[in-house]
C-alpha positions as CSV (number, residue, x, y, z in Angstrom):
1,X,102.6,179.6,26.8
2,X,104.5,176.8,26.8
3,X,105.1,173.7,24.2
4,X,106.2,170.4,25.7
5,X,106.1,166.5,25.2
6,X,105.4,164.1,28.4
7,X,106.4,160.0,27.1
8,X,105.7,158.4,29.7
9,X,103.9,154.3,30.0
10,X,102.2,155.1,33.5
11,X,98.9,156.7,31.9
12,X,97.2,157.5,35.1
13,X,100.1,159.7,35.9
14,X,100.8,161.0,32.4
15,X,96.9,162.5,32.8
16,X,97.5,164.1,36.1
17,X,100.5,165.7,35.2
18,X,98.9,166.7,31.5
19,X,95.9,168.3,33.2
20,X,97.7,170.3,36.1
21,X,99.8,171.8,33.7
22,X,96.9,172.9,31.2
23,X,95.7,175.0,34.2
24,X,99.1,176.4,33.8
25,X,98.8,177.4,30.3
26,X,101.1,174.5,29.5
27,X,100.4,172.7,26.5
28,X,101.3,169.0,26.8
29,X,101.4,166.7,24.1
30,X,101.6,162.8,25.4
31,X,103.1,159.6,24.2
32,X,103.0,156.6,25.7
33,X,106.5,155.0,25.0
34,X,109.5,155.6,23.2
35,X,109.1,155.3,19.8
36,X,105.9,157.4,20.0
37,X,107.3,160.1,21.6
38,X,110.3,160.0,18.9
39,X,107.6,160.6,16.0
40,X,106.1,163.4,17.8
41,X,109.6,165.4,18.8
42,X,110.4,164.4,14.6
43,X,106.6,166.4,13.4
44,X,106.5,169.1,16.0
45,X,109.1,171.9,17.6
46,X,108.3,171.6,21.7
47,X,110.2,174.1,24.3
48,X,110.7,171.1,27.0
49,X,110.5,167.3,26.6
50,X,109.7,165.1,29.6
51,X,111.0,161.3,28.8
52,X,110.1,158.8,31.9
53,X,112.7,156.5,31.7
54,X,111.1,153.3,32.4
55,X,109.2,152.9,28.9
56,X,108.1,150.1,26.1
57,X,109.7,149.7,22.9
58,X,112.6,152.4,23.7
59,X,113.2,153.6,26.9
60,X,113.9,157.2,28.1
61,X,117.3,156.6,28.0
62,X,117.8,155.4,24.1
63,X,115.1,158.5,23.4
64,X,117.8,160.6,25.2
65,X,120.5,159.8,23.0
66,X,117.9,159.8,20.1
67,X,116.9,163.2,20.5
68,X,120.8,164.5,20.9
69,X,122.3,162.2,17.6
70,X,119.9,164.3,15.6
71,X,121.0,167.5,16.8
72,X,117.9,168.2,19.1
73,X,118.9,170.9,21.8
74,X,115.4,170.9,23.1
75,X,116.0,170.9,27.2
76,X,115.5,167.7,28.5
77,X,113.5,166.9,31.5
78,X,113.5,163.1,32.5
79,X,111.3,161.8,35.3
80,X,112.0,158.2,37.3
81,X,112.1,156.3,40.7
82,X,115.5,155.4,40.3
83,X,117.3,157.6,42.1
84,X,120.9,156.6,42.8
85,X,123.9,159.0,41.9
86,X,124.4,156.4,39.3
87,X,121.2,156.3,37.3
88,X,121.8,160.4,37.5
89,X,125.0,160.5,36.2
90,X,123.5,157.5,33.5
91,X,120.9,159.9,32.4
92,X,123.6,163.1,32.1
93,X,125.6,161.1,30.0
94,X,122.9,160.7,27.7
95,X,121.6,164.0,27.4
96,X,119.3,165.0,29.9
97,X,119.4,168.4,30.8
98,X,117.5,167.8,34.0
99,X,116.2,165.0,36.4
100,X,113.4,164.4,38.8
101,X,112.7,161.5,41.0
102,X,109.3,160.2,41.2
103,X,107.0,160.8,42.9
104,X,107.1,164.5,42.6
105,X,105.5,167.8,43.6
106,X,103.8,168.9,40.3
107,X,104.6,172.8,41.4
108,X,108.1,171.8,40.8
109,X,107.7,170.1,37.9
110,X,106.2,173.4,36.8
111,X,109.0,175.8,38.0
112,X,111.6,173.5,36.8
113,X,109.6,173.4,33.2
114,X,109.8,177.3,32.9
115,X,113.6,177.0,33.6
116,X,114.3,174.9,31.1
117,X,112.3,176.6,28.4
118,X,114.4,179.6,29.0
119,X,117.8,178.2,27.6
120,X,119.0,175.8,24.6
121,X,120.1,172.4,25.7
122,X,123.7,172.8,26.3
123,X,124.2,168.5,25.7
124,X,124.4,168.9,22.0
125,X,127.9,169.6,20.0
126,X,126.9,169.1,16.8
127,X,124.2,171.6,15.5
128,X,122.5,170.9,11.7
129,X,120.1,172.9,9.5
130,X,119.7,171.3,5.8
131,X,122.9,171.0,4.6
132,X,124.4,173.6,7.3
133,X,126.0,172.0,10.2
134,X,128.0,173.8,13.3
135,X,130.4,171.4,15.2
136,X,129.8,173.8,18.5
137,X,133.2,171.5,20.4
138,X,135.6,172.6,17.6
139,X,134.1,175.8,16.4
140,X,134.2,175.0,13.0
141,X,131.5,175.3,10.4
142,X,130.8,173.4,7.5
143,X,128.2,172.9,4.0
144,X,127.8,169.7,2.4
145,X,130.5,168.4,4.8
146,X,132.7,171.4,3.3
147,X,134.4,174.0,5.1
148,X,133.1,177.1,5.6
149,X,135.2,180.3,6.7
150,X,133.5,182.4,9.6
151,X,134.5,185.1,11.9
152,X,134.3,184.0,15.6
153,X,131.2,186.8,15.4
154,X,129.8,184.6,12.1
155,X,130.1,181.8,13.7
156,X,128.0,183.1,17.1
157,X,125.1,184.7,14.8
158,X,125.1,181.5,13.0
159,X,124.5,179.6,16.1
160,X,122.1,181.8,17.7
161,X,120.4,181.7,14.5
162,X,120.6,177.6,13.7
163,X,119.2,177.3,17.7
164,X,116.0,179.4,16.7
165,X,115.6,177.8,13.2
166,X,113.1,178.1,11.5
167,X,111.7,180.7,13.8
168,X,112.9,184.4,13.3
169,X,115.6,186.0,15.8
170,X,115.0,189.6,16.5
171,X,117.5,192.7,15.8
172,X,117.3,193.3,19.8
173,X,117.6,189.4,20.4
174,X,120.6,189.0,18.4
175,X,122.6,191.3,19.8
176,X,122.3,190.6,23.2
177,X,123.3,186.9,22.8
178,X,126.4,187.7,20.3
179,X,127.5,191.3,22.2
180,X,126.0,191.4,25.6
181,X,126.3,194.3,27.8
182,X,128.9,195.4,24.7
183,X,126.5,196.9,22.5
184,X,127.4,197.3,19.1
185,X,127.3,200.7,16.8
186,X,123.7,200.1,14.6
187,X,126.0,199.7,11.7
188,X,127.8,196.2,13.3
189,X,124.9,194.1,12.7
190,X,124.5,194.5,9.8
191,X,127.9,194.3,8.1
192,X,128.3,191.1,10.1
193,X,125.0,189.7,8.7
194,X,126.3,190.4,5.2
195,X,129.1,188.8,5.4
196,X,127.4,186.3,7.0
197,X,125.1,185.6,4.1
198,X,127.7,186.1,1.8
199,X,129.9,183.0,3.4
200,X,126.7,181.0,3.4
201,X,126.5,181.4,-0.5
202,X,129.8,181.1,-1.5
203,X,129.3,177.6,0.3
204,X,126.5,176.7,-1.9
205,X,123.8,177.5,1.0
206,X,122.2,179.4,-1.0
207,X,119.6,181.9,0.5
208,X,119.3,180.2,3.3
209,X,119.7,183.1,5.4
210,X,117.0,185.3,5.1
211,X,115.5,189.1,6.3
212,X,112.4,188.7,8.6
213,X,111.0,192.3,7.5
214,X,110.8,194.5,10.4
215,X,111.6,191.9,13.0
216,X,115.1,190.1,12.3
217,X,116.9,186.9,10.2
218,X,116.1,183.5,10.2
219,X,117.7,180.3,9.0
220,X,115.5,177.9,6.7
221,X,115.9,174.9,4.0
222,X,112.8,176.0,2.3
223,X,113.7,177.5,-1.1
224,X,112.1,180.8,-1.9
């Protein structure tokens, strides 16, 4: 089941598109400009967000670059009648991850939705967690704006881990996204996880890494 905002100002067509995608087990949360939708994305984790561009008080656009300033890799979807190369390349250059031309086929909308919940946004460089913050351009990692030694493998778990945050990563999950087809020994995991943690601390991160018991690791700002 899926998780995703629609902002968009035309309501008529925001309760079409909400109510074909509930009979698709999609759950659609709606805002009706800008600067509602930016309240929602800033109280809730969603797996795709749909921005119309054309909206009141702050447009798609400005949400866009909103979303992506903060660190937000949720895929972007954004939906408008404007549909010269320019406005495209416009709406890439702010973050979208996606773009459809209205009006639209709602079974695409759907296949396209299902895509895009399957990957990270790729449109972010800059990663942050509390205090923890990955600058994914320059590989480089860093606490309280201090440097923080990691092995290229750190520095992969760390991102596949910041990505999922606060949700748990599985033992399975993590090493096909660090290793791939190069499957580690059972031992690799978890020496790199130690030193992981231990880099984290030495940083003054604290326990922010922790052991999901019997499932994986996760990466939170709550204390313990």
């Amino acid at each position: 089941m899926l998780n995703v905002l629609l902002a968009e100002d035309d309501r008529d067509l925001a309760l079409a598109v909400i109510d074909h995608l509930e009979i698709e087990n999609i759950i659609c949360d709606y805002a009706a400009n800008g600067v509602e939708g930016a309240a929602l994305i800033a109280q809730n984790r969603y797996d795709v967000l749909i921005l119309d561009i054309n909206m009141p008080g702050m447009d798609g656009l400005s949400l866009c670059e909103k979303i992506r300033s903060d660190s937000n890799d949720t895929p972007i979807l954004m939906l408008t009648a404007r549909d010269a190369l320019a406005n495209k390349i416009e709406g890439f250059n702010a973050g979208t991850d996606d773009y459809m031309i209205k009006p639209f086929e709602i079974e695409e909308l759907i296949v396209r939705l299902h895509a895009l919940s399957k990957r990270r946004s790729g449109q972010v460089s800059v990663i942050q967690t509390g205090p923890l913050q990955l600058d994914l351009h320059n590989r480089s990692a860093s606490i309280h704006n201090a440097p923080v030694k990691l092995s290229p493998t750190g520095f992969k778990l760390l991102e596949v881990l910041m990505r999922a945050s606060p949700h748990p990563v599985s033992h399975a999950d993590l090493i096909m996204k660090v290793w791939g087809d190069d499957l580690p020994d059972s031992n690799k995991l978890r020496v790199h996880i130690h030193n992981l943690r231990k880099a984290l601390e030495a940083g003054n991160a604290g326990d922010m890494l922790r052991t999901a018991t019997g499932i994986g690791f996760f990466i939170t700002t709550e204390h313990s």
